[in-house]
MIVO-530215 format. One line per 4 residues: number of its first residue (from 1); for each residue x, y, z of C-alpha. Coordinates in nm, 2 decimals. Layout:
% residues N
NUM	X Y Z; ...
This chain:
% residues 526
1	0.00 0.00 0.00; 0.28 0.23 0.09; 0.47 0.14 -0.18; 0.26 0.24 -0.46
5	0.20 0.56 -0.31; 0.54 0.63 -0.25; 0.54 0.52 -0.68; 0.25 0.72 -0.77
9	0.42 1.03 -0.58; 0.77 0.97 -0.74; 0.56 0.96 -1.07; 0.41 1.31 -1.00
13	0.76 1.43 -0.90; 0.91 1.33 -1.23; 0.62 1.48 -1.44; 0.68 1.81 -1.26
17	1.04 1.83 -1.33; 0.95 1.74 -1.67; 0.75 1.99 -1.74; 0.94 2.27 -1.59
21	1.29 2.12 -1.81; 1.00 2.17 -2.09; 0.88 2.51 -1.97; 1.26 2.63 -1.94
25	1.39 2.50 -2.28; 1.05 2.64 -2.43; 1.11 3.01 -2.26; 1.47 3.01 -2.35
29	1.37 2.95 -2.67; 1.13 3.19 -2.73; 1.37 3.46 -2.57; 1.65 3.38 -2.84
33	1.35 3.42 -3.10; 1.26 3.75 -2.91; 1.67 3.84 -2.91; 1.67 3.77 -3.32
37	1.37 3.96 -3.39; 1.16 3.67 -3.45; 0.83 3.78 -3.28; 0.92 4.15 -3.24
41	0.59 4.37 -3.26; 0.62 4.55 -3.61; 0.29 4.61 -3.73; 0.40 4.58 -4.09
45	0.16 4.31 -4.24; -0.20 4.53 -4.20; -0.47 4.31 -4.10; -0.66 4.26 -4.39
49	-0.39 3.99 -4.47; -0.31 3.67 -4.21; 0.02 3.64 -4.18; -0.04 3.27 -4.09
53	-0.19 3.22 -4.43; 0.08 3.38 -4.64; 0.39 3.20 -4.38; 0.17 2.89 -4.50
57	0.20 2.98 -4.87; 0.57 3.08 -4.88; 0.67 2.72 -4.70; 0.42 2.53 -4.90
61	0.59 2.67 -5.19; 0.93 2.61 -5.12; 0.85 2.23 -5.02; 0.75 2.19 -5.33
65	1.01 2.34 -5.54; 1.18 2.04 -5.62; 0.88 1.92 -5.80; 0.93 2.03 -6.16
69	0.61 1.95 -6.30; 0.48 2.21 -6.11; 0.53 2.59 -6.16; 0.54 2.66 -5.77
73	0.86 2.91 -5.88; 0.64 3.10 -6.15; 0.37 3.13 -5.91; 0.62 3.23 -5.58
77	0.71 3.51 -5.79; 0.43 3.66 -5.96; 0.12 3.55 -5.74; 0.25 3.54 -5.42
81	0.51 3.83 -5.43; 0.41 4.01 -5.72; -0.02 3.98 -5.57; 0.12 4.05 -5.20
85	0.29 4.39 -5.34; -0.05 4.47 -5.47; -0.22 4.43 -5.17; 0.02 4.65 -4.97
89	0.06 4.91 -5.24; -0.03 5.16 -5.00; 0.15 5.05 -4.73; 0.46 5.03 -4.91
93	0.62 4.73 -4.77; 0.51 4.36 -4.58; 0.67 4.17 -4.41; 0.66 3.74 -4.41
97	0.84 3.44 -4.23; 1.06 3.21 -4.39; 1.16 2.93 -4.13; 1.06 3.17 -3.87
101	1.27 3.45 -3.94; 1.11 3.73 -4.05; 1.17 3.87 -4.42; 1.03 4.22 -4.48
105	0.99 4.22 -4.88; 1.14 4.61 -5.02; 0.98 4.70 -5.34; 0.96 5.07 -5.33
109	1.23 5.30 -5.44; 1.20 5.52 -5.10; 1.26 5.17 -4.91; 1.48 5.01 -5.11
113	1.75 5.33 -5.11; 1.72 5.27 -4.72; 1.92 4.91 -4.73; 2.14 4.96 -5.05
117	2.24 5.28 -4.97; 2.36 5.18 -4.65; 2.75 5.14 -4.58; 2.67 4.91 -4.26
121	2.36 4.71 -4.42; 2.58 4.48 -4.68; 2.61 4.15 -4.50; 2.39 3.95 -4.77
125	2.17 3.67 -4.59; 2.25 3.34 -4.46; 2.11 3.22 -4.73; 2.40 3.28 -4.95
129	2.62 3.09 -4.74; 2.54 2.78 -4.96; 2.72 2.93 -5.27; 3.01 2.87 -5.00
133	3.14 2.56 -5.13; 3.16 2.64 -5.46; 3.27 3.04 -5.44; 3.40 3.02 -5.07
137	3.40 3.38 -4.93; 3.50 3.57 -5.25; 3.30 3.91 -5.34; 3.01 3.74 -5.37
141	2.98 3.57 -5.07; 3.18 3.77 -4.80; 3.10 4.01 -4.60; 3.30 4.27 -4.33
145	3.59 4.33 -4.40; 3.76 4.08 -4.64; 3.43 4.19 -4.87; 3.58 4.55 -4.82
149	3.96 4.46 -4.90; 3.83 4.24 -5.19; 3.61 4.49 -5.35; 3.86 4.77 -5.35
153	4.15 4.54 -5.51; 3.92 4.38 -5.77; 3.76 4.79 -5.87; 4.10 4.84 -6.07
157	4.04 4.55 -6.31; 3.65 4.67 -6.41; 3.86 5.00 -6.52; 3.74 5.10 -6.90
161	4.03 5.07 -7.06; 4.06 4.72 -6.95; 3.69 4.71 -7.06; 3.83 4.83 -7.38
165	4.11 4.56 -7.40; 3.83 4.30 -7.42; 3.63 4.40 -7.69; 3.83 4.24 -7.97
169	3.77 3.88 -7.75; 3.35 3.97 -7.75; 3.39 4.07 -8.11; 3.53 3.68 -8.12
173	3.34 3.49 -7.96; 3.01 3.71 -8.11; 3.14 3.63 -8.48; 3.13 3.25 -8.35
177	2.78 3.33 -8.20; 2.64 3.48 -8.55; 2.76 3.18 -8.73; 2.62 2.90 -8.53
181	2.26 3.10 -8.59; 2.33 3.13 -8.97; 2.36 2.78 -8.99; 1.98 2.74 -8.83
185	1.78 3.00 -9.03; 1.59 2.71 -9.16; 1.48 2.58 -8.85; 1.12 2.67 -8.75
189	1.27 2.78 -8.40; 1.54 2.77 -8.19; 1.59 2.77 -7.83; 1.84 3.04 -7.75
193	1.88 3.00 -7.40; 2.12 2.69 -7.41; 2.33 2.85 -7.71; 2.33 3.23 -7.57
197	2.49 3.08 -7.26; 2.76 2.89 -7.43; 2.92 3.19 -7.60; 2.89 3.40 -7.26
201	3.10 3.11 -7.11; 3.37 3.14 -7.36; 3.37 3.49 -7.31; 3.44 3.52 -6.95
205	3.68 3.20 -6.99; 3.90 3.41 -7.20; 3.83 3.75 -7.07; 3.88 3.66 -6.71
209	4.12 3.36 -6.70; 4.30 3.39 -7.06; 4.21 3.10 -7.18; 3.93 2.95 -7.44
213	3.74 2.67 -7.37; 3.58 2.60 -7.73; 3.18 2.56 -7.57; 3.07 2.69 -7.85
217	3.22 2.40 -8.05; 3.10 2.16 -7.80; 3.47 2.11 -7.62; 3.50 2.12 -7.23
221	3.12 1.96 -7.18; 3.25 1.80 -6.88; 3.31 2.15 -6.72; 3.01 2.31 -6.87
225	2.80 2.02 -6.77; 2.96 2.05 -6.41; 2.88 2.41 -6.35; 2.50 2.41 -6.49
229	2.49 2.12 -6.23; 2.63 2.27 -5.96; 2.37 2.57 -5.99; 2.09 2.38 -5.99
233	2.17 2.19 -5.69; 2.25 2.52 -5.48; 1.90 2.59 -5.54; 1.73 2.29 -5.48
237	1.89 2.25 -5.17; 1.85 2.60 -5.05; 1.44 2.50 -5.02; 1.48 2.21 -4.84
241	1.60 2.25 -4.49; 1.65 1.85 -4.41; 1.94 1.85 -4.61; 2.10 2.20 -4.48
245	2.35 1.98 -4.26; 2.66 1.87 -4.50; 2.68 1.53 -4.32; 2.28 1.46 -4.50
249	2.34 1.61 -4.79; 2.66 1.47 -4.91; 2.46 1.13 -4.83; 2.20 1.17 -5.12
253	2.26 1.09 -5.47; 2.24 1.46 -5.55; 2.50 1.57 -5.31; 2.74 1.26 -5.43
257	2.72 1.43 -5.78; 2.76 1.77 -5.66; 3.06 1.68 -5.47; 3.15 1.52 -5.80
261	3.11 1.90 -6.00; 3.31 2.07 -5.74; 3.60 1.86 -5.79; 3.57 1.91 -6.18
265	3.52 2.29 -6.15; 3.72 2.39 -5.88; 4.03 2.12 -6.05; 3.95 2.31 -6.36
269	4.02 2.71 -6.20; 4.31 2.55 -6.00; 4.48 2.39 -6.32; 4.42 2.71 -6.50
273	4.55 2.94 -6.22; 4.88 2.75 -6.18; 4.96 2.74 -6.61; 4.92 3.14 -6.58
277	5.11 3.17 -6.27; 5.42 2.97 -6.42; 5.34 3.18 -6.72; 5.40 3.49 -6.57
281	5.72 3.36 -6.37; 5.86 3.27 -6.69; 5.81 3.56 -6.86; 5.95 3.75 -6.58
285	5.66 3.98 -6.66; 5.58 4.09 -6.28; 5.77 4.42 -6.20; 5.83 4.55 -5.83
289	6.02 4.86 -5.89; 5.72 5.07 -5.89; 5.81 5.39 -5.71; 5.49 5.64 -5.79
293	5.15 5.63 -5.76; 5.09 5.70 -6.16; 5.29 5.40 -6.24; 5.09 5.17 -6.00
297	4.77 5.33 -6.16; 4.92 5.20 -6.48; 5.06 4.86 -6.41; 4.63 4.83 -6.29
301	4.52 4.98 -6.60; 4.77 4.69 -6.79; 4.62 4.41 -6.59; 4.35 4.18 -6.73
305	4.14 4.01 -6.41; 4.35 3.66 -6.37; 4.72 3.82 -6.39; 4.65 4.14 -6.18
309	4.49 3.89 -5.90; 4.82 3.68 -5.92; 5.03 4.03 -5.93; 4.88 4.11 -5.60
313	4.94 3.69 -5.47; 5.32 3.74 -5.57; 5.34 4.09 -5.39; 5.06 4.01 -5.07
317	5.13 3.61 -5.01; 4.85 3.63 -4.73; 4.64 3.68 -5.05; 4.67 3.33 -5.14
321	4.61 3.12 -5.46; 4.29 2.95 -5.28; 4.14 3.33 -5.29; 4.22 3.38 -5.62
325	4.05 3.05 -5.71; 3.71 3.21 -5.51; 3.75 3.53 -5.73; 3.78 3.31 -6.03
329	3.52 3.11 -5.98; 3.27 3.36 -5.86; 3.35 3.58 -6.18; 3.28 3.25 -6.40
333	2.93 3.19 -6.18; 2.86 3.60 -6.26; 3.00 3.60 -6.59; 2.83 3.32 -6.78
337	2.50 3.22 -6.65; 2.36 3.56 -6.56; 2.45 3.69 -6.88; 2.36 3.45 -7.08
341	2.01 3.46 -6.94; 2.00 3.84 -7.00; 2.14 3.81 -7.36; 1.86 3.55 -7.44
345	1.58 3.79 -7.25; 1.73 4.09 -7.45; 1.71 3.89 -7.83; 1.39 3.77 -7.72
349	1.22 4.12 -7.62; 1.36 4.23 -7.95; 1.23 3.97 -8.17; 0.86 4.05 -8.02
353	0.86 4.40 -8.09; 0.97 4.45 -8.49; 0.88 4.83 -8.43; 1.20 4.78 -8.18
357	1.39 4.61 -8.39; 1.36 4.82 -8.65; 1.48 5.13 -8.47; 1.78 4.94 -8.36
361	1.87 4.80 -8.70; 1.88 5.22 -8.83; 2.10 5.29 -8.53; 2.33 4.99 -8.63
365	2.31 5.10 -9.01; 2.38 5.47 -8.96; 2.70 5.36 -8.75; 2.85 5.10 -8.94
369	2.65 5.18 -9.29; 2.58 4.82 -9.41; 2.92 4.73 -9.33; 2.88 4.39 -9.22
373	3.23 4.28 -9.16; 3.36 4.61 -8.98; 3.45 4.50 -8.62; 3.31 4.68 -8.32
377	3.49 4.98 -8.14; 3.43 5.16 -7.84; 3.31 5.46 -8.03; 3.06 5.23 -8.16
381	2.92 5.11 -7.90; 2.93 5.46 -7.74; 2.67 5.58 -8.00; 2.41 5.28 -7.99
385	2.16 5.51 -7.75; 1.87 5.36 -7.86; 1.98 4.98 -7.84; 2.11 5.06 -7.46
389	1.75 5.20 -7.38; 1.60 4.87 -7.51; 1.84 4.64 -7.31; 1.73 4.87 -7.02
393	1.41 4.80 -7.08; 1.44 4.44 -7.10; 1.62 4.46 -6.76; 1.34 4.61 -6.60
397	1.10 4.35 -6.74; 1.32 4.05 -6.68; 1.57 4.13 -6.41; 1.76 3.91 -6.42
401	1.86 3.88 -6.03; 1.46 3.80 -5.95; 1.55 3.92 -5.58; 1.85 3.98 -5.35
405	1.85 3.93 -4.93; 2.06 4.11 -4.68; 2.09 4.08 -4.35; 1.98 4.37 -4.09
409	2.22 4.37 -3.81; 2.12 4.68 -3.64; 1.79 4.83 -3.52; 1.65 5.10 -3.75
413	1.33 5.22 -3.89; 1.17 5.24 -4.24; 0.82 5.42 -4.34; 0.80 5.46 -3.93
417	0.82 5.09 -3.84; 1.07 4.98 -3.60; 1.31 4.66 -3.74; 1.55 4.45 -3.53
421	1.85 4.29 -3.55; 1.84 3.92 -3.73; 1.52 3.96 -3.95; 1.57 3.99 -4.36
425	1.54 4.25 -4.66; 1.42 4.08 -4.98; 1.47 4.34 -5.23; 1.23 4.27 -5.49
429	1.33 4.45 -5.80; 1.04 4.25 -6.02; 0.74 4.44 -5.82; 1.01 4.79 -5.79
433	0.99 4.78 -6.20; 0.66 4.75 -6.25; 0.61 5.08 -5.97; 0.35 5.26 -6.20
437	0.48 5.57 -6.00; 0.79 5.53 -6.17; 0.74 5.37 -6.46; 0.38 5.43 -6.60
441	0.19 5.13 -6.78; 0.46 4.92 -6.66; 0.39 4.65 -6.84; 0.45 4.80 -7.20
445	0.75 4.77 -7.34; 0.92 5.15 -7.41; 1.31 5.18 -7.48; 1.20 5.54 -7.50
449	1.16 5.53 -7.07; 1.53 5.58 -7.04; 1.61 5.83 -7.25; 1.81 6.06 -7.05
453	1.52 6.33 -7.06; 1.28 6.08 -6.96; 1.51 5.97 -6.68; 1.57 6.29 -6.48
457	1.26 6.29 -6.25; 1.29 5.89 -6.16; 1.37 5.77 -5.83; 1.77 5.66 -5.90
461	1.68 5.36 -5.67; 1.33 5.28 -5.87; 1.58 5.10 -6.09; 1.80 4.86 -5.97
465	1.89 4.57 -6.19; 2.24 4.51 -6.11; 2.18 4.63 -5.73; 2.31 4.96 -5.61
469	2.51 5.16 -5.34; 2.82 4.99 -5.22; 2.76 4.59 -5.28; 2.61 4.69 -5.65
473	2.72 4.47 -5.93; 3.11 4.48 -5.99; 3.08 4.37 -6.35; 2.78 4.64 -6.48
477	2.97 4.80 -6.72; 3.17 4.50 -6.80; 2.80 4.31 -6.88; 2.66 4.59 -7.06
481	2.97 4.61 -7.32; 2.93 4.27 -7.37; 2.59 4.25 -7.44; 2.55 4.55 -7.63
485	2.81 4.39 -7.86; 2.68 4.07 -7.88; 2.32 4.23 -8.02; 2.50 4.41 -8.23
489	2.67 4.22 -8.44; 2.35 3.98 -8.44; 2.13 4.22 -8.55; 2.39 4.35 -8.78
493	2.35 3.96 -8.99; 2.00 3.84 -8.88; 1.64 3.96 -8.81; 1.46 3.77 -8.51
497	1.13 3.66 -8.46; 1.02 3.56 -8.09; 0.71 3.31 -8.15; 0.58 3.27 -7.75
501	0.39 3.65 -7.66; 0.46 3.75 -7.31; 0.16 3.58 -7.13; 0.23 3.26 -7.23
505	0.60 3.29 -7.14; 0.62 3.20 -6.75; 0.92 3.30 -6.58; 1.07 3.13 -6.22
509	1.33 3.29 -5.98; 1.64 3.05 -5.96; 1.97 3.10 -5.99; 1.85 3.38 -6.24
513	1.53 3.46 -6.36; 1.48 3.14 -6.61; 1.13 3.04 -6.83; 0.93 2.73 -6.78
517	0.98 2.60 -7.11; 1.20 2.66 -7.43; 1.23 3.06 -7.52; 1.16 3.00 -7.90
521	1.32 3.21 -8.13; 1.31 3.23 -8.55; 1.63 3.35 -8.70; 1.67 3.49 -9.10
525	1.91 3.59 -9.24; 1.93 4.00 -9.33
């Protein structure tokens, strides 16, 4: 009798202690949420909208990204994001939860200037951190002050008249480009997506590492197939949180054969990085007697990207080869598939509009009058106004960074609302383009908007596609040489015909902002 009491009280006793171990692990939890911001009173999401439902949507979505028959990604984008920014037109700016950390979405020029302007606000998210493995902490990915050393040593390569020294190798690799179309003018279409990005990655092969890699021709696949793969995988695994832990993911099938791309890439910059830095030895073409500031401003001016980053190794060991590998690699990740996309985005906006076209294809006949075989020079490219407007235009349309994250480490306030430390900014330049304040019937398509005389009054952070403030894009100019270029000398040979209307095109946020399906074009010849 005793004893079962002296049971059933121990029983009790146990429960007890449970429950407070439960109540104290529950309570430090929520104060660490508190501490990051988590369940902060903001007050930005108004109450004509549950949060619960839209925290629903957004993790329903992402579980069900890797599910390609769906088009979860098209609908992420322009229901949930793009409908949500409707909603809150008047309030400017929402806010939602992605695995409990509160992202408050920017799409408004008045909020976005808040966050890029900043000098303190240029952490990018944690999200990022799984571009880690492949582009360890280069400009990318790094942040403090590496990101700060980094960005002012790599500024000097961007410089125009290394700009300059590449046009001869885009005038290349574009001749290559205009070929390969010639020879499928009698195909009923073509996808351009696949072959835009091909030349792009011969481009920044030769531009940034001095080497050419033939993918045009077909050479290298391995290391072509290796990098799309790798992409894909970053994203795949960035919406699915089970396999967030290395010692998971490296367990699947997919993260054997990512594993597998690594080696192949990273072997590939490392292999290439060692031939030009025995090169260079060789040629005994590094020179340390510098004494003045001009010729240091020179020797900069000289360098392509590659040999100035091993310049600085030689003088700075502490800036080692394993960094200049990151740079590398993060200027091939930039270089290729980003520009590609917005290469195929640009020849597809033009082949929808002939009126467009047509005003281009004056502009490229008054320069080079009919001259078919005259290669491209900076004055050239200096005077296509009209075909820079519509490559603008297409940017605004089809930005091709879908969205961009940073981190807010300190308290501040935006529109009157009060944000802490740990939540996230999702800039979302897709809904900031469309801003009828800025740009009126946004979804027309007028080169004419960026004219400089129809620029003056604009917001200058309504338009953002390659970011702005201090973390903008490194490479704008570099990009915008290149693909100005590139149309060029297309436009210069063919006429194009885009054969899928807007509406029926559906785009998704990856890596880039990709279609669904095959972006048909019709080349003929001029």
């Amino acid at each position: 009798m005793y004893q079962i009491e002296w049971i059933t009280v121990l029983r009790y006793i146990i429960v007890v202690l449970t429950l407070l171990i439960v109540w104290k692990l529950v309570k430090r939890f929520f104060d660490y949420l508190r501490h990051h911001a988590f369940f902060k009173p903001t007050s930005m999401v108004p109450n004509k909208c549950n949060q619960f439902l839209l925290y629903i949507s957004w993790t329903h979505s992402l579980y069900k990204l890797s599910r390609p028959e769906f088009p979860v990604l098209s609908l992420l984008l322009q229901g949930l994001l793009g409908g949500c920014c409707e909603v809150f037109e008047k309030e400017r700016i929402f806010r939602l939860y992605l695995f409990l950390r509160p992202v408050f979405i920017l799409y408004k020029p008045e909020t976005v200037e808040v966050v890029l302007s900043s000098s303190t606000l240029t952490d990018k998210s944690v999200h990022y951190n799984f571009f880690h493995s492949w582009l360890g902490t280069g400009l990318f990915t790094s942040s403090g002050g590496k990101w700060r050393k980094h960005r002012k040593l790599l500024t000097p390569t961007f410089h125009f008249s290394i700009l300059e020294n590449f046009i001869p190798v885009f005038e290349e690799q574009s001749r290559v480009f205009v070929s390969k179309l010639k020879t499928l003018t009698r195909e009923p279409w073509v996808d351009i997506v696949p072959l835009a990005t091909l030349c792009t990655l011969d481009i920044i092969c030769q531009t940034a590492m001095g080497v050419k890699i033939n993918a045009q021709g077909n050479e290298n696949k391995e290391y072509v197939q290796a990098t799309h793969g790798i992409s894909g995988a970053i994203i795949n695994r960035a919406f699915r949180p089970w396999l967030y832990l290395d010692t998971i993911y490296y367990l699947t099938t997919e993260g054997k054969k990512y594993r597998s791309n690594l080696r192949k890439v990273h072997g590939f910059s490392r292999k290439v990085i060692k031939e030009k830095r025995n090169e260079m030895l060789e040629r005994n073409t590094l020179k340390h007697d510098e004494t003045t500031e001009d010729a240091e401003c020179q020797a900069r001016i000289r360098k392509a990207f590659l040999e100035f980053l091993l310049e600085y190794h030689f003088k700075d060991p502490s800036f080692t080869e394993e960094f200049i590998r990151e740079e590398v690699d993060t200027f091939m990740f930039a270089g290729y598939d980003s520009t590609g996309m917005a290469l195929s985005w640009i020849l597809y906006c033009v082949g929808l509009y002939p009126e467009v076209q047509k005003k281009i294809v004056a502009e490229l006949d008054e320069i080079f009058q009919n001259d078919i075989e005259r290669e491209v020079t900076r004055d050239d490219l200096t005077k296509m106004k009209y075909l820079e407007c519509t490559i603008k235009e297409t940017f605004r349309l089809y930005t091709i960074a879908p969205f961009f994250m940073r981190e807010c480490n300190e308290t501040l306030k935006i529109l009157g609302h009060t944000i802490y430390p740990g939540s996230f900014f999702l800039i979302f330049p897709y809904a900031l383009h469309r801003d009828r304040e800025s740009f009126p019937d946004p979804e027309k398509f007028i080169p004419e908007r960026f004219y400089p005389e129809n620029s003056t009054e604009r917001h200058p952070y309504a338009y953002v596609p390659f970011s702005a403030g201090p973390r903008n894009c490194i490479g704008q100019k570099y990009a915008m040489t290149e693909l100005k270029l590139l149309v060029a000398n297309i436009l210069r040979c063919l006429r194009i015909t885009s054969l899928d209307p807007r509406d029926k095109v559906l785009v998704v946020p990856y890596m880039t902002l990709l279609n669904t399906k095959p972006l048909r074009l019709r080349f003929d010849t001029r």
